[in-house]
C-alpha positions as CSV (number, residue, x, y, z in Angstrom):
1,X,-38.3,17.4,-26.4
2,X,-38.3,21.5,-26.4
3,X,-41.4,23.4,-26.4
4,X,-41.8,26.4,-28.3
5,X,-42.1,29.5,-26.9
6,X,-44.4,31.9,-28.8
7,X,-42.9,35.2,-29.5
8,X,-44.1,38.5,-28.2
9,X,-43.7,41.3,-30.6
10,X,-41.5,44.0,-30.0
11,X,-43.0,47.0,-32.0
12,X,-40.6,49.6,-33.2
13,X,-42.5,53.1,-33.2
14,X,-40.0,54.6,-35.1
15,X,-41.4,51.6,-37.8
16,X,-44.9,52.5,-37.8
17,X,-43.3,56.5,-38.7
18,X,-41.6,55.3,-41.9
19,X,-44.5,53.6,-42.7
20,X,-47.0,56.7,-42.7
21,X,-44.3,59.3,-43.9
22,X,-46.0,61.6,-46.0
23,X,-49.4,60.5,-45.4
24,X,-51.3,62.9,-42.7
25,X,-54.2,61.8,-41.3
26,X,-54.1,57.9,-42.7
27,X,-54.1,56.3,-39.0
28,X,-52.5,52.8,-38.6
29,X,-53.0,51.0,-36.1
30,X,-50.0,49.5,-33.7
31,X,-50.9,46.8,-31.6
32,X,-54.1,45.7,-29.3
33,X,-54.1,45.7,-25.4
34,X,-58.0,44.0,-24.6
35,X,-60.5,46.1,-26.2
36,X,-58.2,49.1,-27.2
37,X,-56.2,49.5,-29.9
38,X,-52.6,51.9,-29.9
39,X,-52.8,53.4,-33.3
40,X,-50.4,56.2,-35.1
41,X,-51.4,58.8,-37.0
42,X,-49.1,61.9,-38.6
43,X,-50.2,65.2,-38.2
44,X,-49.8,67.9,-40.4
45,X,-52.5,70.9,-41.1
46,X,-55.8,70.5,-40.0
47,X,-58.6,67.9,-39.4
48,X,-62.1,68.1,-39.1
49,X,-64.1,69.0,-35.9
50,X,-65.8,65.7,-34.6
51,X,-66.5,64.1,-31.5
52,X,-67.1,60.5,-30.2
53,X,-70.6,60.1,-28.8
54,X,-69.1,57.3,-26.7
55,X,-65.5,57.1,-26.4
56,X,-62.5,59.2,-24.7
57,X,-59.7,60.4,-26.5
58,X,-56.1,59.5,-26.5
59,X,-53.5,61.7,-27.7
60,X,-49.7,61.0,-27.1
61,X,-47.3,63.1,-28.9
62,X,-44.4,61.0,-30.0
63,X,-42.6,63.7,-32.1
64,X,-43.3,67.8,-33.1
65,X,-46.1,69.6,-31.5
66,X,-50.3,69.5,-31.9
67,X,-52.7,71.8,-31.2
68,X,-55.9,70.2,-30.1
69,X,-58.7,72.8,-30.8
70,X,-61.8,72.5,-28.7
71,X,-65.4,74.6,-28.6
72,X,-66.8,77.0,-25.7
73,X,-66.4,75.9,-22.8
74,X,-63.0,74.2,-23.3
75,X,-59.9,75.6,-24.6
76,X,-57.4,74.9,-26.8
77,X,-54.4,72.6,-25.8
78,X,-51.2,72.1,-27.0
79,X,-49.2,69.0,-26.8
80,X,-45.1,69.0,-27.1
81,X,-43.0,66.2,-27.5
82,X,-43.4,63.3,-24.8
83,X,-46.8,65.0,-23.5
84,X,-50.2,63.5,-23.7
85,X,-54.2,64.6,-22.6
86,X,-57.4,62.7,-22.7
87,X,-60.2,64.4,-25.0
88,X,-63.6,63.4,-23.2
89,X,-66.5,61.7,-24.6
90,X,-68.9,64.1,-26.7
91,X,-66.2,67.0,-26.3
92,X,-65.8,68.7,-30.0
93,X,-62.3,68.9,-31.1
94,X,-60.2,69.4,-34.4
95,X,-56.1,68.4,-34.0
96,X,-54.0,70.7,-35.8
97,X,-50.2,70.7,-36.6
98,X,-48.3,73.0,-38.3
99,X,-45.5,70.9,-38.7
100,X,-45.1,66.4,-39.1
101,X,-46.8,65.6,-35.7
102,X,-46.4,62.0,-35.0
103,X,-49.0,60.9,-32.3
104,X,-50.1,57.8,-30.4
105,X,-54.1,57.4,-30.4
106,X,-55.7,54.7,-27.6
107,X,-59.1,54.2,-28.8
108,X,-61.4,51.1,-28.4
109,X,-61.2,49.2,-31.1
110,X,-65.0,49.5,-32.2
111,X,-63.9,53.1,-32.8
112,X,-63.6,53.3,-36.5
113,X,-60.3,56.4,-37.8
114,X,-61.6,57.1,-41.2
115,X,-58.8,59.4,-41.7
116,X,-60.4,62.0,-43.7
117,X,-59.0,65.4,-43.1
118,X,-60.8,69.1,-43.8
C-alpha cells in the first residue's frame, strides 16, 4: 500500500497577471504564509491616500514602475522592476503608476484591499 502525498502548489505569477489584466486596482490574492497573505494587484493611474492604523506595507514590484506618494515628513519613492519597500504603519500613502504596474502586496490577512481607486 502507497500513501498519498499531498501536493504543494506551485503558483505561477505570471497566472495571477492574466488573471487581473485590465483590471487596476482589483487585488487578488496569491497564496497564505501563517497570518499573511501574498496578494497581486495591477497598477495603473492613481489610488487613494490611506493608511493602515495597524499594519506595515508590502510592495514588490513584479513588472513596470510605481510611484509610492507619501505626506510631510516622508518622500516619495519609486519602485523599478525587481525592487521592493515597506510602507510603515499609520504612514499616508497613495501608489501611483503611469504605466500596467504589476505588484506583490504582503499584508496580514485581517487586512481587508477593497480596491477602490480615486
Amino acid at each position: 500500500m502507497t500513501s498519498a502525498n499531498p501536493a504543494i502548489p506551485v503558483i505561477a505569477v505570471s497566472d495571477g497577471m492574466s488573471e487581473i489584466a485590465g483590471r487596476p486596482y482589483t487585488p487578488i490574492d496569491l497564496a497564505r504564509v501563517n497570518d499573511q497573505v501574498v496578494r497581486m494587484a495591477l497598477i495603473k493611474g492613481e489610488y487613494h491616500w490611506h493608511h493602515h492604523e495597524n499594519e506595515d506595507e508590502f510592495f514588490y514590484v513584479v513588472k513596470g514602475r510605481i510611484t509610492i506618494q507619501m505626506r510631510s515628513p516622508f518622500s516619495d519613492i519609486v519602485l523599478n522592476e525587481g525592487e521592493m519597500a515597506v510602507i510603515p504603519e499609520g504612514v499616508e500613502h497613495c501608489p501611483t503608476s503611469d504605466e500596467e504596474s504589476y505588484v506583490l502586496m504582503f499584508e496580514p490577512t485581517s487586512l481587508v484591499s477593497t480596491g477602490e481607486p480615486a
